[in-house]
N, CA, C and O atoms as a GROMACS GRO file, in nm:
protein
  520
    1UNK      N    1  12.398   5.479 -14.038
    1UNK     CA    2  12.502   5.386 -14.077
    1UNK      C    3  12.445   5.283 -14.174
    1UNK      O    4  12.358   5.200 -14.146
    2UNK      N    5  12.510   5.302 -14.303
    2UNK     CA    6  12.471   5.162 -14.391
    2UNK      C    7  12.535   5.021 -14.424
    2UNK      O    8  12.652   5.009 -14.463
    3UNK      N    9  12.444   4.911 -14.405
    3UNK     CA   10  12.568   4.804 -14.400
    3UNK      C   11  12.643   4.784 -14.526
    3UNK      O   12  12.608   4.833 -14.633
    4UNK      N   13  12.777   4.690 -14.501
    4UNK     CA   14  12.813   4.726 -14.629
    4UNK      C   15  12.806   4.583 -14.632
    4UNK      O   16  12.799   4.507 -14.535
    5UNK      N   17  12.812   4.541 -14.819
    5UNK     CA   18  12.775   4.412 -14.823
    5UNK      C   19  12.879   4.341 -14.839
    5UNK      O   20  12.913   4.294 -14.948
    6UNK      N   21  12.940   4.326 -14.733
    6UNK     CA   22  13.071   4.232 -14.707
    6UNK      C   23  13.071   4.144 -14.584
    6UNK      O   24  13.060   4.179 -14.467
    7UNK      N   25  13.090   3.997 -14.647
    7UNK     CA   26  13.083   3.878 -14.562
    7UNK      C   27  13.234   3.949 -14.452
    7UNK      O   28  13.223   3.972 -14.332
    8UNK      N   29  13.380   3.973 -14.545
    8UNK     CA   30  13.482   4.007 -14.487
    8UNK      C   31  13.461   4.128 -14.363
    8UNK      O   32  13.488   4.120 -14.243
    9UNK      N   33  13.405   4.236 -14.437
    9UNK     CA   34  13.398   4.356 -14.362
    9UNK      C   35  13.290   4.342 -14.223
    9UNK      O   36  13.266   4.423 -14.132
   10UNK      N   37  13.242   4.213 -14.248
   10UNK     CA   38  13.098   4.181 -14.080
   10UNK      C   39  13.138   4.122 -14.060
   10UNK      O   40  13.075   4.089 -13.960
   11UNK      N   41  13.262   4.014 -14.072
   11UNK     CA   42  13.304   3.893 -13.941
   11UNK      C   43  13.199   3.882 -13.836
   11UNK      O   44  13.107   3.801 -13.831
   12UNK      N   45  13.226   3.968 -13.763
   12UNK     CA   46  13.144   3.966 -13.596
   12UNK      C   47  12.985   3.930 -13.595
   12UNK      O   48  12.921   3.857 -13.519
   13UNK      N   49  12.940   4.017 -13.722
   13UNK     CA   50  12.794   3.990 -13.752
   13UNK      C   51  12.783   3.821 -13.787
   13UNK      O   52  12.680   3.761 -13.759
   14UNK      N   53  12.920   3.738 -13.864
   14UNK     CA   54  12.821   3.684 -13.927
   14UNK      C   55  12.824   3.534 -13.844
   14UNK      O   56  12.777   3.421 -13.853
   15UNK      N   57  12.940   3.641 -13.730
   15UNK     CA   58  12.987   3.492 -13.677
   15UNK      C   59  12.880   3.522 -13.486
   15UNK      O   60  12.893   3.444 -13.391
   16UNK      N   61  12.813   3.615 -13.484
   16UNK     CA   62  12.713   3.645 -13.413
   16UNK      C   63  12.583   3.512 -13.426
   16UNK      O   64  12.542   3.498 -13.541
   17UNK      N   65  12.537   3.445 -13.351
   17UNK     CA   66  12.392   3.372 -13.370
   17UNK      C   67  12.310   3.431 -13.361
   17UNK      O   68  12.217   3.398 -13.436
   18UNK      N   69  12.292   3.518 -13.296
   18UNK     CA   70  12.203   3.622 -13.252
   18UNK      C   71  12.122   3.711 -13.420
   18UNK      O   72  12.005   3.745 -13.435
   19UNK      N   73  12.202   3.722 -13.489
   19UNK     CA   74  12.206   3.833 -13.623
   19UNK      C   75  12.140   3.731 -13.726
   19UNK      O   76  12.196   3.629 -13.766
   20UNK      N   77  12.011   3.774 -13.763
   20UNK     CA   78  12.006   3.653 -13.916
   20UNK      C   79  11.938   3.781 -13.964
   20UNK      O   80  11.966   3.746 -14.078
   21UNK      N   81  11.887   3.874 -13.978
   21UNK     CA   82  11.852   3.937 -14.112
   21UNK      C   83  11.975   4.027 -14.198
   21UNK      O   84  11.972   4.056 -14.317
   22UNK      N   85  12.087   4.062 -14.091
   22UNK     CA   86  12.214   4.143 -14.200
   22UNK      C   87  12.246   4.041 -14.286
   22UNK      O   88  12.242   4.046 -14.408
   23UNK      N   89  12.288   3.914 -14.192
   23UNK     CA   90  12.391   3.819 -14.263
   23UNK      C   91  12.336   3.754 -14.369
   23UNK      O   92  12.415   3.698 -14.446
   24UNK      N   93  12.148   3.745 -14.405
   24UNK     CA   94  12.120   3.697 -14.512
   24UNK      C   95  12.093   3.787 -14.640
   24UNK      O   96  12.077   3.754 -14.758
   25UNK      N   97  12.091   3.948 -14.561
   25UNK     CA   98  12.068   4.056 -14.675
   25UNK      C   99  12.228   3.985 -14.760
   25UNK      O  100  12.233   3.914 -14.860
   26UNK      N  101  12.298   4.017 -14.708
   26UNK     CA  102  12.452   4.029 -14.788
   26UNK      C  103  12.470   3.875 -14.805
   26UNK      O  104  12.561   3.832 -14.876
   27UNK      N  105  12.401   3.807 -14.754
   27UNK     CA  106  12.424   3.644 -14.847
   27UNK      C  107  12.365   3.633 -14.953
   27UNK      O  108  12.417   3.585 -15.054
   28UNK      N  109  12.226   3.683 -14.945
   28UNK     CA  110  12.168   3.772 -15.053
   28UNK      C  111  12.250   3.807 -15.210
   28UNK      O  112  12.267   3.764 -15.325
   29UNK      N  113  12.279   3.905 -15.127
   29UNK     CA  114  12.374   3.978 -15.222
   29UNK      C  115  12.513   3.924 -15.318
   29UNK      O  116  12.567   3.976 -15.416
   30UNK      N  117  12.538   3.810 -15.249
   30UNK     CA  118  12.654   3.768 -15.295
   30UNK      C  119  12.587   3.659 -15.377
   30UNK      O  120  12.640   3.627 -15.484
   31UNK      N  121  12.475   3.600 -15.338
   31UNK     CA  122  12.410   3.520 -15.449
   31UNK      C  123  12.362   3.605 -15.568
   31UNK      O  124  12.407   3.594 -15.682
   32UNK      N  125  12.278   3.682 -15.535
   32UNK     CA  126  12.233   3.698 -15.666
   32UNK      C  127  12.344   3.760 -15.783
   32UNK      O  128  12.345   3.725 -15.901
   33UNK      N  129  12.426   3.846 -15.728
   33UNK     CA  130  12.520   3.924 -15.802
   33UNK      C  131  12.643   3.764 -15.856
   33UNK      O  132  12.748   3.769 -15.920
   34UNK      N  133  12.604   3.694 -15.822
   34UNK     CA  134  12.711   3.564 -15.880
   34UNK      C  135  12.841   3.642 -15.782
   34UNK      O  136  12.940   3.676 -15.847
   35UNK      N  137  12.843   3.671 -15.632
   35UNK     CA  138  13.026   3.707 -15.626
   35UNK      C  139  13.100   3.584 -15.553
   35UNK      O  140  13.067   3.515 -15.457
   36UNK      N  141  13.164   3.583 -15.600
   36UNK     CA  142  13.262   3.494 -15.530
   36UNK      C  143  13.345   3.502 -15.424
   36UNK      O  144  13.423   3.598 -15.431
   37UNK      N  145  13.357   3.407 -15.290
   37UNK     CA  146  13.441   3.441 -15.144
   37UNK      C  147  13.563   3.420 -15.174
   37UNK      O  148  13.617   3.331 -15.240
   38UNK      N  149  13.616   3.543 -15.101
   38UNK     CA  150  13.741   3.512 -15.124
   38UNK      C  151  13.745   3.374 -15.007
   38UNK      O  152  13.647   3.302 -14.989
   39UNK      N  153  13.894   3.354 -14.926
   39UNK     CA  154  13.948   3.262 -14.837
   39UNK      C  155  13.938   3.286 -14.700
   39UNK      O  156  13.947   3.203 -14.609
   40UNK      N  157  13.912   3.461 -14.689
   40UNK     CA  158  13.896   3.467 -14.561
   40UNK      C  159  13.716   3.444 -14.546
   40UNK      O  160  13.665   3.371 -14.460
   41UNK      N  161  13.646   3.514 -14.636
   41UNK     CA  162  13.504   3.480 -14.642
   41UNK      C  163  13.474   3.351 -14.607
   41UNK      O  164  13.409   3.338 -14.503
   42UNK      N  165  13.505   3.256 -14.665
   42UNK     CA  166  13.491   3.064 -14.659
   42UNK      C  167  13.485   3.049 -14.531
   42UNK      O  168  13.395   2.990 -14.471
   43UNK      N  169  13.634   3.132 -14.454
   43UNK     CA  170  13.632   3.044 -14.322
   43UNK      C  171  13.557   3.118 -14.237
   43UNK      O  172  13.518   3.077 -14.128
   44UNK      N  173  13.527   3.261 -14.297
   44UNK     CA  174  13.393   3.287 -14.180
   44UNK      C  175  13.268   3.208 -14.205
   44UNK      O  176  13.204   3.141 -14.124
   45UNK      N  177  13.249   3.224 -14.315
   45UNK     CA  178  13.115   3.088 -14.315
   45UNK      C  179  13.094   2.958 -14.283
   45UNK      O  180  12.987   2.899 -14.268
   46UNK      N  181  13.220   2.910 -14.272
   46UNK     CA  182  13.215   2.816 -14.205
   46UNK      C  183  13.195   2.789 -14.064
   46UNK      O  184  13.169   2.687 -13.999
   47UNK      N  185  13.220   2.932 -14.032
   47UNK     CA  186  13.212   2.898 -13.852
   47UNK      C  187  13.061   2.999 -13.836
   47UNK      O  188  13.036   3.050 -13.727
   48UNK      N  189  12.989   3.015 -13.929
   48UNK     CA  190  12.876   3.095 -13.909
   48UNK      C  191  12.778   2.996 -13.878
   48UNK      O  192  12.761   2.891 -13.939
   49UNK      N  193  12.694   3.053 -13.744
   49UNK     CA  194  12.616   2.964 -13.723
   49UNK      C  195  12.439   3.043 -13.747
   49UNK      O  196  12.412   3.163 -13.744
   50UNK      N  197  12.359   2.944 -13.767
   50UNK     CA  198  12.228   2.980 -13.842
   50UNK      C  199  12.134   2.885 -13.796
   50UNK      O  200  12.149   2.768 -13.761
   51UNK      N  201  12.029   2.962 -13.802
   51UNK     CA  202  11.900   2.855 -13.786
   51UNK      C  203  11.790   2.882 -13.856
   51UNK      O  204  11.683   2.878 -13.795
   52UNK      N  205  11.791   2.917 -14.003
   52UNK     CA  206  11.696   3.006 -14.096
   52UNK      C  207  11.730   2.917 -14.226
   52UNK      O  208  11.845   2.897 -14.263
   53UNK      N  209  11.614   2.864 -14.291
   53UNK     CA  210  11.672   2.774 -14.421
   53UNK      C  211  11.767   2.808 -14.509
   53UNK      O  212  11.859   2.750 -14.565
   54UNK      N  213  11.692   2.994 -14.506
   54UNK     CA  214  11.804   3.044 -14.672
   54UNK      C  215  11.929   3.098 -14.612
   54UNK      O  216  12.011   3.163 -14.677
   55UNK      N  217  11.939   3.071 -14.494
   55UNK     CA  218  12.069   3.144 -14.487
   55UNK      C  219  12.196   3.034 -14.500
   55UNK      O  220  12.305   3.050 -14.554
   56UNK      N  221  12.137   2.903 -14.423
   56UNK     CA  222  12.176   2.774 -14.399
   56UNK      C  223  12.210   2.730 -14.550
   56UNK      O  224  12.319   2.681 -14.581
   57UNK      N  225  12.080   2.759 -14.664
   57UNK     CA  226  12.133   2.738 -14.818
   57UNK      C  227  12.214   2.813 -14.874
   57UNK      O  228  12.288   2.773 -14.964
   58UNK      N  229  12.211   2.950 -14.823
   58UNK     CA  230  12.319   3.074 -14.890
   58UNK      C  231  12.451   3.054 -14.886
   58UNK      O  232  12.532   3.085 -14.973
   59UNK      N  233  12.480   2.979 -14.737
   59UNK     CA  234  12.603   2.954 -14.713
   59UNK      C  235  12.658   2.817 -14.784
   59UNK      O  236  12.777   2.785 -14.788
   60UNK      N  237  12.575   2.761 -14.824
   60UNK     CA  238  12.591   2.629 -14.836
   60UNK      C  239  12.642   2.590 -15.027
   60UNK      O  240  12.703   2.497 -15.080
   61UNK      N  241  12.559   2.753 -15.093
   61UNK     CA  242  12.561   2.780 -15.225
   61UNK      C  243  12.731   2.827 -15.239
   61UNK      O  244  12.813   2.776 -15.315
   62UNK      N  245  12.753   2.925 -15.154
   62UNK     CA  246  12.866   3.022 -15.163
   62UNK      C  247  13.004   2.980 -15.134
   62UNK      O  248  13.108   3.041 -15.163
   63UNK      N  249  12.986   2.831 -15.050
   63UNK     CA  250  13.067   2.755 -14.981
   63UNK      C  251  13.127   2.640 -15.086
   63UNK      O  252  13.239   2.593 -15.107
   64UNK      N  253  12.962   2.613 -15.154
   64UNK     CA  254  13.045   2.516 -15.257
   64UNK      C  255  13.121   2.411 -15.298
   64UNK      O  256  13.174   2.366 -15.399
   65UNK      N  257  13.099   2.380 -15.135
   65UNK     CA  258  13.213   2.227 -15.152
   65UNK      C  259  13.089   2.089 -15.135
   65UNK      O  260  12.967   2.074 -15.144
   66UNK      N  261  13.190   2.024 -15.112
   66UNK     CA  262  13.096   1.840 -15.153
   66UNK      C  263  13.145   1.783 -14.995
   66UNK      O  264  13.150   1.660 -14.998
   67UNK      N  265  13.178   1.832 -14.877
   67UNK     CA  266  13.154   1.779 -14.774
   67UNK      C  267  13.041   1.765 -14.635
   67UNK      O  268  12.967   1.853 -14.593
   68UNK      N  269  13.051   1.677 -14.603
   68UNK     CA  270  12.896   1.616 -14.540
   68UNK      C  271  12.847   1.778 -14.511
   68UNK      O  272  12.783   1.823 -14.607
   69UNK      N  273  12.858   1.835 -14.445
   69UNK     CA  274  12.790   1.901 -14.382
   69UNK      C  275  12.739   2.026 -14.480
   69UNK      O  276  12.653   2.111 -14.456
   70UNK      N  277  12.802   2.013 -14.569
   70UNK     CA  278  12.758   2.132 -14.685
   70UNK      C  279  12.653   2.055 -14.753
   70UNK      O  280  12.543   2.109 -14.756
   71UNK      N  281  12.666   1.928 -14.814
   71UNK     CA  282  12.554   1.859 -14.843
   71UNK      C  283  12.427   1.852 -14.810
   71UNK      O  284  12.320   1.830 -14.867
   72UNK      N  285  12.473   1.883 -14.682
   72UNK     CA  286  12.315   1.885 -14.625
   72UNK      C  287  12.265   2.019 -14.603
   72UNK      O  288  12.145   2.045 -14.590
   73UNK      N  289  12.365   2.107 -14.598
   73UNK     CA  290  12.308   2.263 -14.619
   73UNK      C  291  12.207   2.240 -14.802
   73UNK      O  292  12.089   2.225 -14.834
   74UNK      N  293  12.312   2.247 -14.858
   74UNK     CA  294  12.216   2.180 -14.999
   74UNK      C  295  12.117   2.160 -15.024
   74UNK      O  296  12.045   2.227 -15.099
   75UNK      N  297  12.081   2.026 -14.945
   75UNK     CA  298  11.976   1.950 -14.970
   75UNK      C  299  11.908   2.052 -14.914
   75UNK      O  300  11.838   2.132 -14.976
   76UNK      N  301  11.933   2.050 -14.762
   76UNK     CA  302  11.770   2.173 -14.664
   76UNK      C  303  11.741   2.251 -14.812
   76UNK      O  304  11.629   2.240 -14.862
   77UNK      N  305  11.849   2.334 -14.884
   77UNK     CA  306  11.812   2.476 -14.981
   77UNK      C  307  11.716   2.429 -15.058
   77UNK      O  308  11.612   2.493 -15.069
   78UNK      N  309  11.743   2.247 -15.161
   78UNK     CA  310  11.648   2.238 -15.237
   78UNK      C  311  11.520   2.231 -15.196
   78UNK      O  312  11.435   2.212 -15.282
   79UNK      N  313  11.496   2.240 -15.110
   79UNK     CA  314  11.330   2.216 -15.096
   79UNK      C  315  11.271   2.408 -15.057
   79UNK      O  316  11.154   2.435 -15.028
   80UNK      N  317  11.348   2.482 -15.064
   80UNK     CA  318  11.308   2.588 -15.008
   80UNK      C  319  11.222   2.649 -15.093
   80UNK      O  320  11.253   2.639 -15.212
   81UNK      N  321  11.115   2.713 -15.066
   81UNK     CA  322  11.003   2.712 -15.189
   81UNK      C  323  11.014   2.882 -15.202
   81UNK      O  324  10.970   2.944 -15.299
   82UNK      N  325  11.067   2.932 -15.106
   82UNK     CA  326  11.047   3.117 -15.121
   82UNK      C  327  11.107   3.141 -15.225
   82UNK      O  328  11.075   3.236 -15.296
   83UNK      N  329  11.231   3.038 -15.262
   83UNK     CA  330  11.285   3.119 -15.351
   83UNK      C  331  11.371   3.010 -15.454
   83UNK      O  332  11.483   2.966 -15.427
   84UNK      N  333  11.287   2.978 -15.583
   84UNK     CA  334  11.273   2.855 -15.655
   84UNK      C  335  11.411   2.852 -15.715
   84UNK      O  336  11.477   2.749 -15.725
   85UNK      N  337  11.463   3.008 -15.768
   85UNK     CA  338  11.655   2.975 -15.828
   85UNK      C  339  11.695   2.923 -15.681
   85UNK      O  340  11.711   2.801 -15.673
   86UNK      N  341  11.709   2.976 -15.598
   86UNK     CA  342  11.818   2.946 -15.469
   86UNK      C  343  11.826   2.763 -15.495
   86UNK      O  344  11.923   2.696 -15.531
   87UNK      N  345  11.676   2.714 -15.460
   87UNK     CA  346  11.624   2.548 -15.431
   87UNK      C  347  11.734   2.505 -15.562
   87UNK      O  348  11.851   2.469 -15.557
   88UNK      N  349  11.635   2.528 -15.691
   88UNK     CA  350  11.740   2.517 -15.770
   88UNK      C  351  11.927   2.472 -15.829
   88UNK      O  352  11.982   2.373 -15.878
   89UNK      N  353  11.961   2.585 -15.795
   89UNK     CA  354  12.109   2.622 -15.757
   89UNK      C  355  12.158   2.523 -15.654
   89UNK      O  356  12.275   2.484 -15.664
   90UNK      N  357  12.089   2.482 -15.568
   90UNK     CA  358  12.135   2.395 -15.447
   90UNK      C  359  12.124   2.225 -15.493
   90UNK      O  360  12.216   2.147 -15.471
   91UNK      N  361  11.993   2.186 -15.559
   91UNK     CA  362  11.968   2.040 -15.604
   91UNK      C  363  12.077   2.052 -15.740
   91UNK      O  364  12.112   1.941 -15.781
   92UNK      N  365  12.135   2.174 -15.816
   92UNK     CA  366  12.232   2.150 -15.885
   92UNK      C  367  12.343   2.087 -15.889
   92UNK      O  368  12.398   2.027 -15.982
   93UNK      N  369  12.387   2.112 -15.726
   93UNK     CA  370  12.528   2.099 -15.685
   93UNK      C  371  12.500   1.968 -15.591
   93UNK      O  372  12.580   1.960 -15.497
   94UNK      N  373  12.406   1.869 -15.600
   94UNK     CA  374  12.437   1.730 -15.501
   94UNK      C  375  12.329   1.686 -15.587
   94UNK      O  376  12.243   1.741 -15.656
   95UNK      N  377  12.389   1.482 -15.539
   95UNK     CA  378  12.313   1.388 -15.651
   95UNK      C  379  12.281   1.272 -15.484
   95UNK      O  380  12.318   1.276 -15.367
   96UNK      N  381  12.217   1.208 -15.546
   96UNK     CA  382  12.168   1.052 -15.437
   96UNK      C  383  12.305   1.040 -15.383
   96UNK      O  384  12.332   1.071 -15.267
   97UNK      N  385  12.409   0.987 -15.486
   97UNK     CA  386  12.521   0.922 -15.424
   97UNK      C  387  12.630   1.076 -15.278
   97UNK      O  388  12.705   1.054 -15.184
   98UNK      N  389  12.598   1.162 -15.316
   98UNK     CA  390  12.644   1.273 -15.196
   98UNK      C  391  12.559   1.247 -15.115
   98UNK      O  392  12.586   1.167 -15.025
   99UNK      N  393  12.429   1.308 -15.123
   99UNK     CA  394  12.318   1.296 -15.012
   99UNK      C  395  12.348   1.142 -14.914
   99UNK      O  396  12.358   1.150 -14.791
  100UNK      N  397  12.360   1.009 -14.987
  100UNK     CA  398  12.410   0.909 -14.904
  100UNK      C  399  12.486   0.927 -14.818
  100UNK      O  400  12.461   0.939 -14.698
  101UNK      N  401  12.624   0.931 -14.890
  101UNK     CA  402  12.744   0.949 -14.843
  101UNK      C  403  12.770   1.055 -14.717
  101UNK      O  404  12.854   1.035 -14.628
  102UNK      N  405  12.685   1.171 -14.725
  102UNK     CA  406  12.707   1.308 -14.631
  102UNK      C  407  12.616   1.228 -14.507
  102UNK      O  408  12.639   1.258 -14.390
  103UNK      N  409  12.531   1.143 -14.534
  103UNK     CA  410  12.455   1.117 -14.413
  103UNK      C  411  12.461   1.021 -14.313
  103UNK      O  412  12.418   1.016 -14.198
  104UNK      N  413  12.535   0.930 -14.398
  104UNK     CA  414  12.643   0.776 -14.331
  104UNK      C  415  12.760   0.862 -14.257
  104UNK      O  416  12.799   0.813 -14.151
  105UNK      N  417  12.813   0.967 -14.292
  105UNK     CA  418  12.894   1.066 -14.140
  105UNK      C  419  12.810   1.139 -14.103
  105UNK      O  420  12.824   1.166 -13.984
  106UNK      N  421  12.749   1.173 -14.137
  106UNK     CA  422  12.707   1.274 -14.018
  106UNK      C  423  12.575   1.245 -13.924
  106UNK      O  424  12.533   1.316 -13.833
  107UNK      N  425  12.516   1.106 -13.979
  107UNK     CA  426  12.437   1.031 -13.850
  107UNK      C  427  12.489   0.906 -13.799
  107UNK      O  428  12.418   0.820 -13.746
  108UNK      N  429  12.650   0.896 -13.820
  108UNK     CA  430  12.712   0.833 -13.786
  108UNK      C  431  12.720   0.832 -13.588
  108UNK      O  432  12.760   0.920 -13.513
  109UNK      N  433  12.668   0.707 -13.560
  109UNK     CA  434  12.648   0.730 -13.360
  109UNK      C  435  12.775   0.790 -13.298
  109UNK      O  436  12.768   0.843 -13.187
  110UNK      N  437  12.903   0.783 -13.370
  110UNK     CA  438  12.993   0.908 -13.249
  110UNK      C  439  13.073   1.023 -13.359
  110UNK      O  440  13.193   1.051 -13.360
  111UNK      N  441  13.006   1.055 -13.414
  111UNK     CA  442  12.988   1.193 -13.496
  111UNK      C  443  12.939   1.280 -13.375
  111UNK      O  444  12.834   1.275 -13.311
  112UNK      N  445  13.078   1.387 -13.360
  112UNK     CA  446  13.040   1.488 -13.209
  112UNK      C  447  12.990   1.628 -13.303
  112UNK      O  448  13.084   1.688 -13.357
  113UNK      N  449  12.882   1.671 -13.321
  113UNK     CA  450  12.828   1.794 -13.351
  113UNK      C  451  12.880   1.925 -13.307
  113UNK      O  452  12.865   1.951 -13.188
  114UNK      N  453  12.929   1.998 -13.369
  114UNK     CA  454  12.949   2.134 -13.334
  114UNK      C  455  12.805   2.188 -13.293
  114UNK      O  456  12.722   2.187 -13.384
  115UNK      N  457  12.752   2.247 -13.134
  115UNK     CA  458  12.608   2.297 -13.133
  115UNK      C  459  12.605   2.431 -13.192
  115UNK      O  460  12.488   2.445 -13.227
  116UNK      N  461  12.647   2.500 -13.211
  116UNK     CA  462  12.564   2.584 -13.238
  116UNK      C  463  12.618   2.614 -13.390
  116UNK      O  464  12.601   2.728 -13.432
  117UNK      N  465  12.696   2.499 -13.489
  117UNK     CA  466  12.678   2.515 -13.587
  117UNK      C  467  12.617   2.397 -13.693
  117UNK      O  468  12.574   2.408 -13.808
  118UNK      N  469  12.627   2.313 -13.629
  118UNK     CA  470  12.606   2.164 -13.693
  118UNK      C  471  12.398   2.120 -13.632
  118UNK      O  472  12.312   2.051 -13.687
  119UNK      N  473  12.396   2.158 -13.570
  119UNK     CA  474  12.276   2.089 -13.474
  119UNK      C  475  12.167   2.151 -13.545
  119UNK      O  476  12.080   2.078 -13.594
  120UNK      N  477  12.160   2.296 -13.559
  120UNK     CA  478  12.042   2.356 -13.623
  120UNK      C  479  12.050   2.306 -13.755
  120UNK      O  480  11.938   2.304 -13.807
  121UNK      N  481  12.150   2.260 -13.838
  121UNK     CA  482  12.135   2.222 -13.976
  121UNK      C  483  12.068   2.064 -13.926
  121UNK      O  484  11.955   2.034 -13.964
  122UNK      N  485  12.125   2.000 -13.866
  122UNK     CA  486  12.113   1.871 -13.849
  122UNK      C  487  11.946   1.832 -13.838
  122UNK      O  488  11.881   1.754 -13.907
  123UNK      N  489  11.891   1.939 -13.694
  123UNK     CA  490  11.764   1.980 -13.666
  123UNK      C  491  11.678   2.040 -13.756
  123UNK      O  492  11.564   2.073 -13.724
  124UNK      N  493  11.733   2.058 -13.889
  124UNK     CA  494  11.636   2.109 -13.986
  124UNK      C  495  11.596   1.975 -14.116
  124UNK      O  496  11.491   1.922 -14.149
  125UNK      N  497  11.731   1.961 -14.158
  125UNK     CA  498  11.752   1.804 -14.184
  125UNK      C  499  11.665   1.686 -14.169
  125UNK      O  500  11.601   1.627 -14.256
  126UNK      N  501  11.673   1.662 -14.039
  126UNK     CA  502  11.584   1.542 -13.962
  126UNK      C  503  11.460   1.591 -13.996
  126UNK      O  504  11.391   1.508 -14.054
  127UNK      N  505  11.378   1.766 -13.970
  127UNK     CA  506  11.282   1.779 -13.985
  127UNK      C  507  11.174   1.715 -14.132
  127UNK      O  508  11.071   1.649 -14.148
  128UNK      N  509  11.292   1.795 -14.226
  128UNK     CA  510  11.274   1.770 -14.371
  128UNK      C  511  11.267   1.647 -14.451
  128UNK      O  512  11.189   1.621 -14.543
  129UNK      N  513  11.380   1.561 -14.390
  129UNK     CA  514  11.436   1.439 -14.502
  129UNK      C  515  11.397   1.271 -14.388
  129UNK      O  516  11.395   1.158 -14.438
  130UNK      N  517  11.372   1.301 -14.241
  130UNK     CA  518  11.402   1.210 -14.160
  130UNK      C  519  11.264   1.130 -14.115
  130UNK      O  520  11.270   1.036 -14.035
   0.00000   0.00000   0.00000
């Protein structure tokens, strides 16, 4: 059986914690090939949970938006050294004034964390920037 490289067609995989080498082959894939998510893709990534830098940046590239918690997917990506376009691509898309702003909510004292999607970013975060 070969996987196929669809965020849509693995739901289960990607929304599995358990799974990080499919879900970053085909995050992979959707980076380098430039593809774009559709709407159902977005909202699986959004509820995908991770505890691996590039996958945490893959999603964070593909996702594309300017809210706290993508910000800080971001930031974790720029420092990622395996792979200098990804870091890149990620310090592209956020400036000082986001990085502020994403971190005044989200280390805000009753900011309730999603665990098993918010905490490992958060926990990588603190490691990196804190």
């Amino acid at each position: 059986m070969s996987l196929k490289l669809s965020i849509e067609e693995n739901e289960g995989l990607f929304l599995d914690k358990m799974i990080t080498f499919e879900k970053r082959v085909i995050l992979q894939h959707y980076f380098s090939n430039k593809v774009n998510i559709n709407n159902k893709e977005r909202d699986i990534l959004k509820k995908c949970p991770s505890a691996e830098i590039e996958t945490i940046a893959l999603i964070g590239i593909l996702l594309g938006e300017k809210n706290p918690l993508n910000i800080l997917r971001l930031r974790i990506g720029s420092v990622f050294q395996s792979d200098v376009k990804l870091a890149q691509a990620c310090n592209n898309l956020i400036d000082s004034a986001d990085i502020e702003s994403a971190e005044a909510i989200m280390f805000h004292y009753d900011y309730e964390y999603d665990k098993d999607i918010e905490i490992p970013i958060i926990d990588y975060y603190i490691k990196h920037f804190k």
